[in-house]
C-alpha positions as CSV (number, residue, x, y, z in Angstrom):
1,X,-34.9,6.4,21.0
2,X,-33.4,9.2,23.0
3,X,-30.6,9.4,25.5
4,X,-31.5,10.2,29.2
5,X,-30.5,13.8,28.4
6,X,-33.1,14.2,26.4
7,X,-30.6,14.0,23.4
8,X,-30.9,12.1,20.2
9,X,-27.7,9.7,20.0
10,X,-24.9,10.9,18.0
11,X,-24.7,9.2,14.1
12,X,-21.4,8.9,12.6
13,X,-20.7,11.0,10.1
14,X,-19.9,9.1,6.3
15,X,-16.9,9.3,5.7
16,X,-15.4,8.9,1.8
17,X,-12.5,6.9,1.6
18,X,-10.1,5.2,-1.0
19,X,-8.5,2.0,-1.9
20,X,-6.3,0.3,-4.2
21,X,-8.3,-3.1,-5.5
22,X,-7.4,-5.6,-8.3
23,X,-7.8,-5.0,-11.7
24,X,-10.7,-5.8,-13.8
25,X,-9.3,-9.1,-14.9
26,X,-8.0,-10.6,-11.3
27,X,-11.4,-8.9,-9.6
28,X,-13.6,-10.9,-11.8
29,X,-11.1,-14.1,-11.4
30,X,-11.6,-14.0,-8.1
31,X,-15.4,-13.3,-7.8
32,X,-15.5,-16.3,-10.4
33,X,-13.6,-18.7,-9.0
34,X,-16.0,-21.7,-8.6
35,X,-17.0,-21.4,-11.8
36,X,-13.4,-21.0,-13.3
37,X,-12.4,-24.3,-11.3
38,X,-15.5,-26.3,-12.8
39,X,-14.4,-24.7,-16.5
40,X,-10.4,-26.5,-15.5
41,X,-12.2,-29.9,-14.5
42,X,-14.5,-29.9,-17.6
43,X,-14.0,-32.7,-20.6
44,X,-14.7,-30.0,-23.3
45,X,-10.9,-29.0,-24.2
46,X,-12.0,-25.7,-25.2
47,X,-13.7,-25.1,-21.8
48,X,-10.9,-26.7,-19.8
49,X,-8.2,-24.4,-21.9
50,X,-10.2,-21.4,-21.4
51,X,-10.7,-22.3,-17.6
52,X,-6.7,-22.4,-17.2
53,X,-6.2,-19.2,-19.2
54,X,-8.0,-17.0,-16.7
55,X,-7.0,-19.2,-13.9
56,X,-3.5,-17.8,-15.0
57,X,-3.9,-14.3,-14.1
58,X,-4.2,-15.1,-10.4
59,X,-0.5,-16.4,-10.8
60,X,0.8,-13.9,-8.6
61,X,-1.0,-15.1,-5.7
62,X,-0.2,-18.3,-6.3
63,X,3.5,-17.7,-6.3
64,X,3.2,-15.6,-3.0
65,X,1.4,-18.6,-1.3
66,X,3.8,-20.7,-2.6
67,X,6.9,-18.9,-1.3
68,X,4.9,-18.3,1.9
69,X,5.3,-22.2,2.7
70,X,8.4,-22.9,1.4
71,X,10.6,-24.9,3.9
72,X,13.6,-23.0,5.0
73,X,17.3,-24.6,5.8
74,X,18.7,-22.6,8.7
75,X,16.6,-20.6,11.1
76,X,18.0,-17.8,13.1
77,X,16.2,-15.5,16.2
78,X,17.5,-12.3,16.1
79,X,18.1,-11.9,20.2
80,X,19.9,-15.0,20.1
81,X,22.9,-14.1,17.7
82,X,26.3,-15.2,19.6
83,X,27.6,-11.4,18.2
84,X,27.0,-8.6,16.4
85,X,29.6,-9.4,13.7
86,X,28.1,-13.0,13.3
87,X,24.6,-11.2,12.4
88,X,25.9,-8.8,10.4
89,X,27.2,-12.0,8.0
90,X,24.1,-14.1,8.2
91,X,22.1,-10.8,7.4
92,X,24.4,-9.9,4.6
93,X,24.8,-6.3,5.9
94,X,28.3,-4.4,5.6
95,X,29.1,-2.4,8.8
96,X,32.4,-1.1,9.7
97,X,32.9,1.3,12.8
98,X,35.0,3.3,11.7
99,X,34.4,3.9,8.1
100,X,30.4,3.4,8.7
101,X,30.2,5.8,11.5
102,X,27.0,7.9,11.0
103,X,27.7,11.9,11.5
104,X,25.4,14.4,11.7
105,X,27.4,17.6,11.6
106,X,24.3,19.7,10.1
107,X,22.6,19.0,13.3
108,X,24.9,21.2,15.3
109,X,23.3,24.3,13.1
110,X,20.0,22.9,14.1
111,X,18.1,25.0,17.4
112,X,17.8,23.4,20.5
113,X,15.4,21.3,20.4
114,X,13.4,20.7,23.5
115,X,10.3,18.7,24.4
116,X,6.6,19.8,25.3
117,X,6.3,20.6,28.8
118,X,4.4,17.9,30.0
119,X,6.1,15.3,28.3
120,X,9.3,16.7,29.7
121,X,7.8,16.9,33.0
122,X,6.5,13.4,33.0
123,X,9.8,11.7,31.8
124,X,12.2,13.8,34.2
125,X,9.8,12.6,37.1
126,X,9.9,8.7,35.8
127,X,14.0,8.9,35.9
128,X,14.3,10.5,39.1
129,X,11.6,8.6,41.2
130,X,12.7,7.5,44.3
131,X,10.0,3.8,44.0
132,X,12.0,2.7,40.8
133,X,15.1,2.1,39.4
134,X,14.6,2.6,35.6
135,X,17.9,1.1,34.5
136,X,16.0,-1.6,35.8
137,X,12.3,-1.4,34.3
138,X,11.9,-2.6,31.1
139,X,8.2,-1.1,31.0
140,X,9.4,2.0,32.0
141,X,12.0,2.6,29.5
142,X,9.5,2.0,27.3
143,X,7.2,5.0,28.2
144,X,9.7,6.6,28.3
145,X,10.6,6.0,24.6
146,X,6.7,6.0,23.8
147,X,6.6,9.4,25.5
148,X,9.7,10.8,23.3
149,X,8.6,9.6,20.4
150,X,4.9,10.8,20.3
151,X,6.1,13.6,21.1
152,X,8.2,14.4,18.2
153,X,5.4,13.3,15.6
154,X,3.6,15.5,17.0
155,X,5.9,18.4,16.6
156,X,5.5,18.0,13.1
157,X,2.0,18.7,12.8
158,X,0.6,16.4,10.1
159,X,-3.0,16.5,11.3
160,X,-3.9,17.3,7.7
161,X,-2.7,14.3,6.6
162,X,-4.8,11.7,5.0
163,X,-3.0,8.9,6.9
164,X,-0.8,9.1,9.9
165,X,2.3,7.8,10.8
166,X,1.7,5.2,13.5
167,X,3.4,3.6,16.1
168,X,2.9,-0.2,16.4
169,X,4.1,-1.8,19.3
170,X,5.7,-5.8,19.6
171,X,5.8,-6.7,15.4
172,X,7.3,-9.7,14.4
173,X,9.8,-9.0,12.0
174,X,10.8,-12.1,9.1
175,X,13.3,-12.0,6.6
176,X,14.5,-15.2,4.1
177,X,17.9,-14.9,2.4
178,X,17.8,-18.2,0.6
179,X,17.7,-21.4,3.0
180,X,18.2,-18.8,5.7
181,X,15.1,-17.1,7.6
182,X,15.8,-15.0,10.8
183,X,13.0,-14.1,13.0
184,X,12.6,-11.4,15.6
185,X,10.4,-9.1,17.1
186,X,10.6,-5.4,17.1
187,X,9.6,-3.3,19.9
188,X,8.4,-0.5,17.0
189,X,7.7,-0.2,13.8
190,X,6.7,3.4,13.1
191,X,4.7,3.1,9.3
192,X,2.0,4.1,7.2
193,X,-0.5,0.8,7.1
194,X,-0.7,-2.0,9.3
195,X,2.9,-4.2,9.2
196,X,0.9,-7.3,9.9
197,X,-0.1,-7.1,5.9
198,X,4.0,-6.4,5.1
199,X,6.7,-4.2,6.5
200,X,7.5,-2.1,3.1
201,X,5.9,0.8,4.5
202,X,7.7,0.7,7.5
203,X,10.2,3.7,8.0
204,X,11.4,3.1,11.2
205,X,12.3,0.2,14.1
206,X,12.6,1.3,17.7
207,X,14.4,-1.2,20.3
208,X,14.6,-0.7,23.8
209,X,16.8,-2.3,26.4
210,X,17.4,-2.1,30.2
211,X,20.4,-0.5,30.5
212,X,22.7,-3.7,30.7
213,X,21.0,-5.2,28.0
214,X,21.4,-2.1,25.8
215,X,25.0,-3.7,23.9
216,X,22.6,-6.3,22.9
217,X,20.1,-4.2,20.8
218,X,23.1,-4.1,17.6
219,X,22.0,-7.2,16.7
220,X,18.4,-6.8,16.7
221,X,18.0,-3.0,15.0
222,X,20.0,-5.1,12.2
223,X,17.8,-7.2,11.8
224,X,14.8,-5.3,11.6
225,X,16.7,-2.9,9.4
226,X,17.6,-5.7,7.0
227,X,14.1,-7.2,6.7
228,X,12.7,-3.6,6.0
229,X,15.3,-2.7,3.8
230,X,14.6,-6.3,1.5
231,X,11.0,-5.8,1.9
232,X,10.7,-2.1,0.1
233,X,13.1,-3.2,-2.3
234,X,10.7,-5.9,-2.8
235,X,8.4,-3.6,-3.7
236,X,10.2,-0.8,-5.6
237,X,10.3,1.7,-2.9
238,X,13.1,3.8,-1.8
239,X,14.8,0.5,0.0
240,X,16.7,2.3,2.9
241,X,15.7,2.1,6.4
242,X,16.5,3.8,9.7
243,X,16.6,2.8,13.6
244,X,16.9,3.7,16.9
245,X,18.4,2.2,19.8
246,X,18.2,3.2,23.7
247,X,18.2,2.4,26.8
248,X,15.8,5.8,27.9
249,X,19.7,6.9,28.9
250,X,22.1,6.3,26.0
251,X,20.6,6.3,22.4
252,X,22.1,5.1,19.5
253,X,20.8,5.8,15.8
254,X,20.7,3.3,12.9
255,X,20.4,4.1,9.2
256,X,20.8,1.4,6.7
257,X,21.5,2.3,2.5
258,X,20.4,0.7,-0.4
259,X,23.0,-1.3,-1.1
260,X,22.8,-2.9,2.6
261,X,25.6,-0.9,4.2
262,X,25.0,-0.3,7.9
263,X,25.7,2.9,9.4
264,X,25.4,4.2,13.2
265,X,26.3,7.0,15.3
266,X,28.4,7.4,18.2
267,X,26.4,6.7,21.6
268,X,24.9,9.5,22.5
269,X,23.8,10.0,26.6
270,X,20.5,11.6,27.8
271,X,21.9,13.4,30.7
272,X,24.4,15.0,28.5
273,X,22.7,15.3,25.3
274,X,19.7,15.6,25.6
275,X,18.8,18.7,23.0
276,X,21.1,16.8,20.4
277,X,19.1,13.6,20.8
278,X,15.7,15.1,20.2
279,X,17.7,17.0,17.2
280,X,18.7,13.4,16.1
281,X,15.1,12.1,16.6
282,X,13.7,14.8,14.8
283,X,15.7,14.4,12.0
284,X,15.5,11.0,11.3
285,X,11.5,11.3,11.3
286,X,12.1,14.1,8.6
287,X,14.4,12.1,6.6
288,X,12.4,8.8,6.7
289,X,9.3,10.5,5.2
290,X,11.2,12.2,3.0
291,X,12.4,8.1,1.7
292,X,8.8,7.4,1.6
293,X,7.4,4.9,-1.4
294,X,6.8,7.5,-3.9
295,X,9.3,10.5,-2.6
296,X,12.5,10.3,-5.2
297,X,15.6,12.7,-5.5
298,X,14.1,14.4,-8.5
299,X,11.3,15.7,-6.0
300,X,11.5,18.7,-4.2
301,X,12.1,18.5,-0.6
302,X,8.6,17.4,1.6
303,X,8.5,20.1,4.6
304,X,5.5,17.8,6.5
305,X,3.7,14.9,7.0
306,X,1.0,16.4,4.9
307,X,2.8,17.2,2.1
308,X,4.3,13.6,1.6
309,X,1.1,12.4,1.8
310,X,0.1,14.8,-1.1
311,X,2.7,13.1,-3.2
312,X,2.0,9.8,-2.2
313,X,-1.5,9.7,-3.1
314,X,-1.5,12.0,-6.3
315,X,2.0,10.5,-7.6
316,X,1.2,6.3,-6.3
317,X,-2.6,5.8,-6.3
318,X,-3.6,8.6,-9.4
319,X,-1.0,8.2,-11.7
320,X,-1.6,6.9,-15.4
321,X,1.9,6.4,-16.0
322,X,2.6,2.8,-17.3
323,X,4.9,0.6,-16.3
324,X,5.9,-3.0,-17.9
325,X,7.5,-4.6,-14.8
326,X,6.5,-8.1,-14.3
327,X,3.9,-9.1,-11.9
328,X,5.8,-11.4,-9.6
329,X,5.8,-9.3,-6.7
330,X,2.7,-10.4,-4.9
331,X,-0.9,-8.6,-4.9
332,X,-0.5,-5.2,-3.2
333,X,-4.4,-4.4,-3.5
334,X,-7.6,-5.3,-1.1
335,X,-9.7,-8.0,-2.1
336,X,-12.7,-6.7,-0.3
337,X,-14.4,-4.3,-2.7
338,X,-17.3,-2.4,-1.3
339,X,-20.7,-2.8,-2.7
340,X,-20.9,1.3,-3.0
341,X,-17.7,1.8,-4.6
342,X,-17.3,3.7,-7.4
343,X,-14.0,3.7,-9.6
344,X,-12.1,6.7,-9.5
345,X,-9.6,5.2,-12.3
346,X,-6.7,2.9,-13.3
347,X,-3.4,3.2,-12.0
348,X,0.1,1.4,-11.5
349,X,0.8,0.1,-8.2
350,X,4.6,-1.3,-7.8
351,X,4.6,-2.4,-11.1
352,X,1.1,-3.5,-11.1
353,X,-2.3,-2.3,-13.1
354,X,-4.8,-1.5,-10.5
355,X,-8.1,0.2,-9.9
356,X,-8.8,3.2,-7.7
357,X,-11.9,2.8,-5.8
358,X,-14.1,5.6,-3.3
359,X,-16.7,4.6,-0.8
360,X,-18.3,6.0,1.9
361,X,-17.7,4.4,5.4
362,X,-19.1,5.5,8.9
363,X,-16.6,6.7,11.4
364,X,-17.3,3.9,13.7
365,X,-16.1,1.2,10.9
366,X,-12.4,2.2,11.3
367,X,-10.4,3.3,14.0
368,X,-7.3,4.4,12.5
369,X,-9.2,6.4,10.1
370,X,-9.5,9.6,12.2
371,X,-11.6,11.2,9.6
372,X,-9.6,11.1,6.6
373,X,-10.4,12.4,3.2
374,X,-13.5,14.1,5.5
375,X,-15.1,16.6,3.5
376,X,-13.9,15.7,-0.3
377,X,-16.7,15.8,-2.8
Protein backbone atom coordinates (compact mmCIF):
# COMPACT_ATOMS: atom_id res chain seq x y z
CA UNK A 1 0.00 0.00 0.00
CA UNK A 2 1.24 3.43 -1.04
CA UNK A 3 0.42 6.93 0.07
CA UNK A 4 -1.42 9.21 -2.49
CA UNK A 5 1.96 10.72 -3.32
CA UNK A 6 3.03 7.91 -4.67
CA UNK A 7 5.14 7.30 -1.54
CA UNK A 8 5.62 4.18 0.50
CA UNK A 9 4.60 5.03 4.16
CA UNK A 10 7.34 5.79 6.51
CA UNK A 11 8.54 2.62 9.06
CA UNK A 12 9.84 3.39 12.31
CA UNK A 13 13.16 2.98 12.66
CA UNK A 14 14.21 0.11 15.79
CA UNK A 15 15.36 1.69 18.17
CA UNK A 16 17.69 -0.28 21.05
CA UNK A 17 16.96 0.52 24.42
CA UNK A 18 17.80 -0.46 28.08
CA UNK A 19 16.17 -1.34 31.29
CA UNK A 20 16.78 -2.24 34.78
CA UNK A 21 14.60 -5.68 35.46
CA UNK A 22 14.55 -8.08 38.47
CA UNK A 23 17.06 -10.43 39.25
CA UNK A 24 17.20 -13.91 38.22
CA UNK A 25 15.62 -15.15 41.38
CA UNK A 26 12.50 -12.53 41.81
CA UNK A 27 12.07 -12.67 37.62
CA UNK A 28 11.44 -16.37 37.84
CA UNK A 29 9.27 -15.85 41.24
CA UNK A 30 7.22 -13.77 39.52
CA UNK A 31 6.82 -15.67 36.14
CA UNK A 32 6.09 -18.72 38.65
CA UNK A 33 3.79 -17.48 40.78
CA UNK A 34 0.78 -19.89 40.43
CA UNK A 35 2.77 -22.59 40.68
CA UNK A 36 4.77 -21.27 43.84
CA UNK A 37 1.22 -20.59 45.47
CA UNK A 38 -0.03 -24.29 44.76
CA UNK A 39 3.68 -25.54 46.18
CA UNK A 40 2.53 -23.09 49.74
CA UNK A 41 -1.09 -24.84 49.79
CA UNK A 42 0.40 -28.35 49.15
CA UNK A 43 0.22 -31.20 52.19
CA UNK A 44 3.80 -32.42 51.31
CA UNK A 45 5.94 -30.39 54.04
CA UNK A 46 8.82 -30.39 51.86
CA UNK A 47 6.81 -28.88 48.99
CA UNK A 48 4.92 -26.46 51.18
CA UNK A 49 8.52 -25.39 52.83
CA UNK A 50 10.11 -25.01 49.59
CA UNK A 51 6.95 -23.07 48.24
CA UNK A 52 7.46 -20.44 51.15
CA UNK A 53 11.23 -20.19 50.60
CA UNK A 54 10.98 -18.77 47.18
CA UNK A 55 7.82 -17.01 47.98
CA UNK A 56 10.28 -15.10 50.38
CA UNK A 57 12.28 -13.33 47.91
CA UNK A 58 9.30 -11.29 46.69
CA UNK A 59 9.32 -9.88 50.37
CA UNK A 60 10.17 -6.59 49.19
CA UNK A 61 7.04 -6.08 47.34
CA UNK A 62 5.19 -7.30 49.80
CA UNK A 63 6.38 -4.82 52.35
CA UNK A 64 5.93 -1.91 49.76
CA UNK A 65 2.17 -3.06 49.27
CA UNK A 66 1.85 -3.27 52.75
CA UNK A 67 3.08 0.23 53.63
CA UNK A 68 1.14 1.42 50.61
CA UNK A 69 -2.20 0.72 52.56
CA UNK A 70 -1.36 1.38 55.84
CA UNK A 71 -3.86 3.69 57.62
CA UNK A 72 -2.61 7.03 58.51
CA UNK A 73 -3.48 9.25 61.85
CA UNK A 74 -3.51 12.83 60.82
CA UNK A 75 -3.84 14.00 57.20
CA UNK A 76 -2.71 17.33 56.08
CA UNK A 77 -3.26 19.31 52.35
CA UNK A 78 -0.49 21.25 51.65
CA UNK A 79 -2.55 24.57 50.36
CA UNK A 80 -4.44 24.41 53.43
CA UNK A 81 -1.71 24.97 56.11
CA UNK A 82 -3.01 27.89 58.56
CA UNK A 83 0.99 29.20 58.21
CA UNK A 84 4.11 28.75 56.95
CA UNK A 85 5.68 28.07 60.39
CA UNK A 86 2.93 25.56 61.24
CA UNK A 87 4.12 23.47 57.97
CA UNK A 88 7.46 23.84 58.52
CA UNK A 89 6.74 21.74 62.08
CA UNK A 90 4.37 19.11 60.67
CA UNK A 91 6.96 18.61 57.76
CA UNK A 92 9.85 18.48 60.15
CA UNK A 93 11.84 21.02 58.06
CA UNK A 94 14.23 23.74 59.91
CA UNK A 95 13.89 27.22 58.30
CA UNK A 96 15.00 30.39 59.75
CA UNK A 97 15.00 33.76 57.75
CA UNK A 98 17.68 35.07 58.69
CA UNK A 99 20.18 32.41 59.32
CA UNK A 100 18.63 30.25 56.32
CA UNK A 101 18.72 33.01 53.77
CA UNK A 102 19.97 31.46 50.46
CA UNK A 103 22.83 33.87 48.80
CA UNK A 104 24.16 33.57 45.63
CA UNK A 105 27.07 35.98 45.54
CA UNK A 106 28.96 33.85 42.69
CA UNK A 107 26.07 34.78 40.48
CA UNK A 108 27.02 38.40 40.37
CA UNK A 109 30.33 37.18 38.40
CA UNK A 110 28.04 35.25 36.15
CA UNK A 111 27.16 37.23 32.37
CA UNK A 112 24.04 38.53 31.81
CA UNK A 113 21.98 36.14 31.06
CA UNK A 114 19.23 36.81 28.69
CA UNK A 115 16.49 34.75 26.97
CA UNK A 116 16.04 33.57 23.17
CA UNK A 117 14.42 36.08 21.31
CA UNK A 118 11.22 34.71 20.74
CA UNK A 119 10.62 33.50 24.03
CA UNK A 120 11.51 37.05 25.18
CA UNK A 121 9.35 38.42 22.67
CA UNK A 122 6.40 36.26 23.53
CA UNK A 123 6.49 36.73 27.37
CA UNK A 124 7.12 40.78 27.17
CA UNK A 125 3.89 40.80 24.87
CA UNK A 126 1.77 38.43 27.42
CA UNK A 127 2.75 41.04 30.48
CA UNK A 128 1.99 44.09 28.63
CA UNK A 129 -1.29 43.11 26.76
CA UNK A 130 -3.80 45.54 27.01
CA UNK A 131 -6.99 42.20 26.92
CA UNK A 132 -5.48 40.78 30.29
CA UNK A 133 -4.36 41.42 33.46
CA UNK A 134 -1.76 38.74 34.26
CA UNK A 135 -1.53 39.42 38.01
CA UNK A 136 -4.85 38.11 37.49
CA UNK A 137 -4.44 34.89 35.09
CA UNK A 138 -3.49 31.95 36.61
CA UNK A 139 -3.03 30.27 33.09
CA UNK A 140 -1.07 32.91 32.01
CA UNK A 141 1.47 32.95 34.66
CA UNK A 142 1.85 29.67 33.89
CA UNK A 143 3.11 30.06 30.23
CA UNK A 144 4.75 32.30 31.24
CA UNK A 145 6.81 30.11 33.71
CA UNK A 146 6.52 27.18 31.04
CA UNK A 147 8.02 29.66 28.52
CA UNK A 148 11.04 30.59 31.03
CA UNK A 149 11.72 27.38 31.90
CA UNK A 150 11.93 25.51 28.51
CA UNK A 151 13.82 27.93 27.69
CA UNK A 152 16.64 27.58 29.94
CA UNK A 153 16.83 23.64 29.41
CA UNK A 154 17.29 24.32 26.31
CA UNK A 155 20.16 26.58 26.76
CA UNK A 156 21.93 23.85 28.01
CA UNK A 157 21.98 21.71 25.06
CA UNK A 158 21.61 18.14 26.22
CA UNK A 159 20.25 16.77 22.94
CA UNK A 160 22.85 14.09 23.23
CA UNK A 161 21.52 12.89 26.12
CA UNK A 162 20.06 9.51 26.50
CA UNK A 163 17.19 10.80 28.59
CA UNK A 164 15.85 14.20 29.00
CA UNK A 165 14.94 16.23 31.74
CA UNK A 166 11.20 16.72 31.49
CA UNK A 167 8.73 18.94 32.67
CA UNK A 168 5.52 17.34 34.14
CA UNK A 169 2.74 19.43 34.79
CA UNK A 170 -0.14 19.01 37.98
CA UNK A 171 1.86 15.87 40.11
CA UNK A 172 0.46 14.82 43.22
CA UNK A 173 3.01 15.05 45.69
CA UNK A 174 2.67 12.44 49.11
CA UNK A 175 4.74 12.29 51.97
CA UNK A 176 4.09 10.02 55.51
CA UNK A 177 6.06 11.06 58.65
CA UNK A 178 4.63 8.43 60.87
CA UNK A 179 0.72 8.77 61.61
CA UNK A 180 1.13 12.00 59.55
CA UNK A 181 0.61 12.02 55.58
CA UNK A 182 0.38 15.47 53.85
CA UNK A 183 -0.85 15.64 50.33
CA UNK A 184 -0.52 18.22 47.65
CA UNK A 185 -0.09 18.92 44.20
CA UNK A 186 2.73 20.42 42.47
CA UNK A 187 2.46 22.60 39.55
CA UNK A 188 6.12 20.93 38.24
CA UNK A 189 8.13 18.40 38.86
CA UNK A 190 11.09 18.78 36.44
CA UNK A 191 12.80 14.78 36.54
CA UNK A 192 14.37 12.14 34.75
CA UNK A 193 11.34 9.22 34.57
CA UNK A 194 7.79 9.55 35.06
CA UNK A 195 6.97 10.79 38.90
CA UNK A 196 3.80 8.84 38.77
CA UNK A 197 6.19 5.50 39.44
CA UNK A 198 8.07 7.75 42.56
CA UNK A 199 9.37 11.24 42.94
CA UNK A 200 13.22 10.20 43.74
CA UNK A 201 14.29 11.33 40.52
CA UNK A 202 12.67 14.52 40.81
CA UNK A 203 15.17 17.56 40.98
CA UNK A 204 13.00 20.20 40.99
CA UNK A 205 9.18 21.55 42.02
CA UNK A 206 7.89 24.76 40.30
CA UNK A 207 4.71 26.66 41.99
CA UNK A 208 3.01 29.34 40.54
CA UNK A 209 0.65 31.90 42.04
CA UNK A 210 -1.45 34.86 40.96
CA UNK A 211 0.20 37.57 42.25
CA UNK A 212 -1.83 37.84 45.64
CA UNK A 213 -1.76 34.34 46.13
CA UNK A 214 2.08 34.30 45.73
CA UNK A 215 2.82 34.59 50.02
CA UNK A 216 0.94 31.37 49.87
CA UNK A 217 3.30 29.29 47.68
CA UNK A 218 5.97 28.98 51.18
CA UNK A 219 3.95 26.36 52.30
CA UNK A 220 3.54 24.36 49.31
CA UNK A 221 7.36 24.42 47.72
CA UNK A 222 7.96 22.88 51.34
CA UNK A 223 6.19 20.48 50.95
CA UNK A 224 7.06 19.20 47.74
CA UNK A 225 10.67 19.87 48.76
CA UNK A 226 10.19 17.70 51.84
CA UNK A 227 8.50 14.76 50.02
CA UNK A 228 11.41 14.79 47.42
CA UNK A 229 13.93 15.25 49.81
CA UNK A 230 12.47 11.85 52.00
CA UNK A 231 11.93 10.08 48.85
CA UNK A 232 15.74 10.12 47.38
CA UNK A 233 16.87 9.46 50.67
CA UNK A 234 14.70 6.61 50.45
CA UNK A 235 16.47 5.44 47.82
CA UNK A 236 20.15 6.45 48.49
CA UNK A 237 20.44 9.31 46.25
CA UNK A 238 21.89 12.61 46.90
CA UNK A 239 18.64 13.57 49.18
CA UNK A 240 18.60 17.43 48.54
CA UNK A 241 16.08 19.19 46.55
CA UNK A 242 15.50 22.58 45.01
CA UNK A 243 12.30 24.91 44.13
CA UNK A 244 11.04 27.74 42.71
CA UNK A 245 8.46 30.02 43.50
CA UNK A 246 6.82 33.02 41.34
CA UNK A 247 4.20 34.82 40.54
CA UNK A 248 5.64 35.40 36.50
CA UNK A 249 6.71 38.98 38.53
CA UNK A 250 8.48 38.22 41.81
CA UNK A 251 10.37 34.80 42.02
CA UNK A 252 11.59 33.31 44.92
CA UNK A 253 14.13 30.24 44.98
CA UNK A 254 14.04 27.13 47.28
CA UNK A 255 16.88 24.76 48.11
CA UNK A 256 16.43 22.16 50.79
CA UNK A 257 19.81 20.08 52.39
CA UNK A 258 20.18 16.86 53.51
CA UNK A 259 19.67 17.11 56.78
CA UNK A 260 16.10 18.93 56.03
CA UNK A 261 17.20 22.53 56.57
CA UNK A 262 15.28 24.88 54.35
CA UNK A 263 16.90 27.63 52.65
CA UNK A 264 15.48 30.59 50.29
CA UNK A 265 16.51 33.67 48.73
CA UNK A 266 15.43 37.13 48.99
CA UNK A 267 12.42 37.94 46.61
CA UNK A 268 13.71 38.71 43.61
CA UNK A 269 11.31 41.08 40.91
CA UNK A 270 11.09 40.58 37.16
CA UNK A 271 10.97 44.13 36.18
CA UNK A 272 14.08 44.74 38.13
CA UNK A 273 15.89 41.62 37.90
CA UNK A 274 15.32 40.16 35.34
CA UNK A 275 19.07 38.98 34.01
CA UNK A 276 19.67 37.87 37.75
CA UNK A 277 16.59 35.66 37.69
CA UNK A 278 17.45 33.83 34.58
CA UNK A 279 21.15 33.66 36.25
CA UNK A 280 19.36 32.11 39.32
CA UNK A 281 17.29 29.71 37.02
CA UNK A 282 20.18 28.76 35.27
CA UNK A 283 22.01 27.84 38.03
CA UNK A 284 19.82 25.91 39.93
CA UNK A 285 19.24 23.59 36.77
CA UNK A 286 23.14 23.24 36.80
CA UNK A 287 23.33 22.42 40.30
CA UNK A 288 20.29 19.96 40.51
CA UNK A 289 21.96 17.73 37.79
CA UNK A 290 24.99 18.02 39.19
CA UNK A 291 22.88 16.28 42.78
CA UNK A 292 21.70 13.74 40.41
CA UNK A 293 21.34 9.84 41.74
CA UNK A 294 24.74 8.78 40.99
CA UNK A 295 26.75 12.36 40.82
CA UNK A 296 28.77 12.45 44.31
CA UNK A 297 31.48 15.10 45.59
CA UNK A 298 34.34 12.79 44.68
CA UNK A 299 33.19 13.27 40.98
CA UNK A 300 34.44 15.85 38.87
CA UNK A 301 32.12 18.62 38.03
CA UNK A 302 29.25 17.53 35.08
CA UNK A 303 29.42 20.58 32.43
CA UNK A 304 25.86 19.20 30.61
CA UNK A 305 22.97 17.31 30.54
CA UNK A 306 24.88 14.78 28.47
CA UNK A 307 27.52 14.28 30.55
CA UNK A 308 25.41 13.44 33.77
CA UNK A 309 23.75 11.11 31.83
CA UNK A 310 27.17 9.50 31.00
CA UNK A 311 27.68 8.96 34.64
CA UNK A 312 24.40 7.91 35.42
CA UNK A 313 24.20 5.10 33.11
CA UNK A 314 27.94 3.85 33.22
CA UNK A 315 28.30 4.42 37.15
CA UNK A 316 24.16 3.26 38.20
CA UNK A 317 23.01 0.71 35.50
CA UNK A 318 26.79 -0.94 34.50
CA UNK A 319 28.48 -1.01 37.60
CA UNK A 320 29.66 -4.47 39.17
CA UNK A 321 30.36 -3.00 42.41
CA UNK A 322 28.59 -4.84 45.26
CA UNK A 323 26.73 -3.61 47.76
CA UNK A 324 25.16 -5.54 51.02
CA UNK A 325 22.37 -3.07 51.87
CA UNK A 326 19.23 -4.72 52.75
CA UNK A 327 16.50 -5.02 50.39
CA UNK A 328 13.70 -3.23 52.11
CA UNK A 329 13.49 -0.40 49.87
CA UNK A 330 10.84 -1.47 47.41
CA UNK A 331 11.51 -2.96 43.71
CA UNK A 332 13.21 -0.21 41.67
CA UNK A 333 13.17 -2.52 38.37
CA UNK A 334 10.34 -3.11 35.49
CA UNK A 335 8.49 -6.14 35.66
CA UNK A 336 7.76 -6.23 31.94
CA UNK A 337 10.68 -7.98 30.28
CA UNK A 338 10.66 -8.08 26.58
CA UNK A 339 10.58 -11.28 24.72
CA UNK A 340 13.82 -9.97 22.62
CA UNK A 341 15.81 -8.88 25.41
CA UNK A 342 19.12 -9.83 25.76
CA UNK A 343 21.11 -9.33 29.19
CA UNK A 344 23.72 -6.99 29.03
CA UNK A 345 24.80 -7.90 32.74
CA UNK A 346 24.26 -7.77 36.58
CA UNK A 347 24.39 -4.66 38.46
CA UNK A 348 23.46 -2.98 41.86
CA UNK A 349 20.59 -0.78 41.81
CA UNK A 350 19.94 1.28 45.28
CA UNK A 351 21.18 -1.38 47.14
CA UNK A 352 19.62 -4.00 44.97
CA UNK A 353 21.10 -7.02 42.59
CA UNK A 354 19.60 -6.34 39.24
CA UNK A 355 19.88 -7.35 35.57
CA UNK A 356 20.67 -5.03 32.69
CA UNK A 357 18.50 -5.78 29.76
CA UNK A 358 18.67 -4.31 25.68
CA UNK A 359 15.85 -4.59 23.20
CA UNK A 360 14.93 -3.19 20.24
CA UNK A 361 11.65 -1.01 20.20
CA UNK A 362 10.07 1.00 17.23
CA UNK A 363 9.89 4.65 17.60
CA UNK A 364 6.26 4.79 17.62
CA UNK A 365 6.07 2.51 21.00
CA UNK A 366 7.38 5.37 23.16
CA UNK A 367 7.02 8.95 23.08
CA UNK A 368 9.37 10.26 25.41
CA UNK A 369 12.02 8.22 23.92
CA UNK A 370 13.07 10.75 21.19
CA UNK A 371 15.47 8.25 19.79
CA UNK A 372 17.64 7.40 22.52
CA UNK A 373 20.52 5.07 22.50
CA UNK A 374 19.75 5.44 18.39
CA UNK A 375 22.61 4.08 16.57
CA UNK A 376 24.52 1.86 19.50
CA UNK A 377 25.53 -1.55 18.22
Amino acid sequence: MTMASGQPPSQARPTKRRKVVPGPETLETIASFPEILANVNSDDPLVRSHGIQTLSTLAPLMQELATAKKSTGTHYAASKFRSFPEACTILQVTYDLEENLWNRHDIDDVPSATLSTDIDSVIQNLKHSDYHKIDNSDASVRVVVELLILDRLNHLCDRGALERLQLYPEVDVNLLLGDTYVTGRADWLLCHDDPEYGIDSTLIAIEAKRSHEFSSSDSQIAMYLAAIQASRAKSKVHAIAFGIATDSNQFRFWFMNSERRLFSSMVFDWRIHKAKIIAWVDKMLAEAIEASPLTTPTLRRNVSLRNWEKDFRRRQLLSSASDDSPLTEGLPFDINVPESSQLVGPAWYRGQKVMVVEYESSGDDEDAGDGEDAGEN
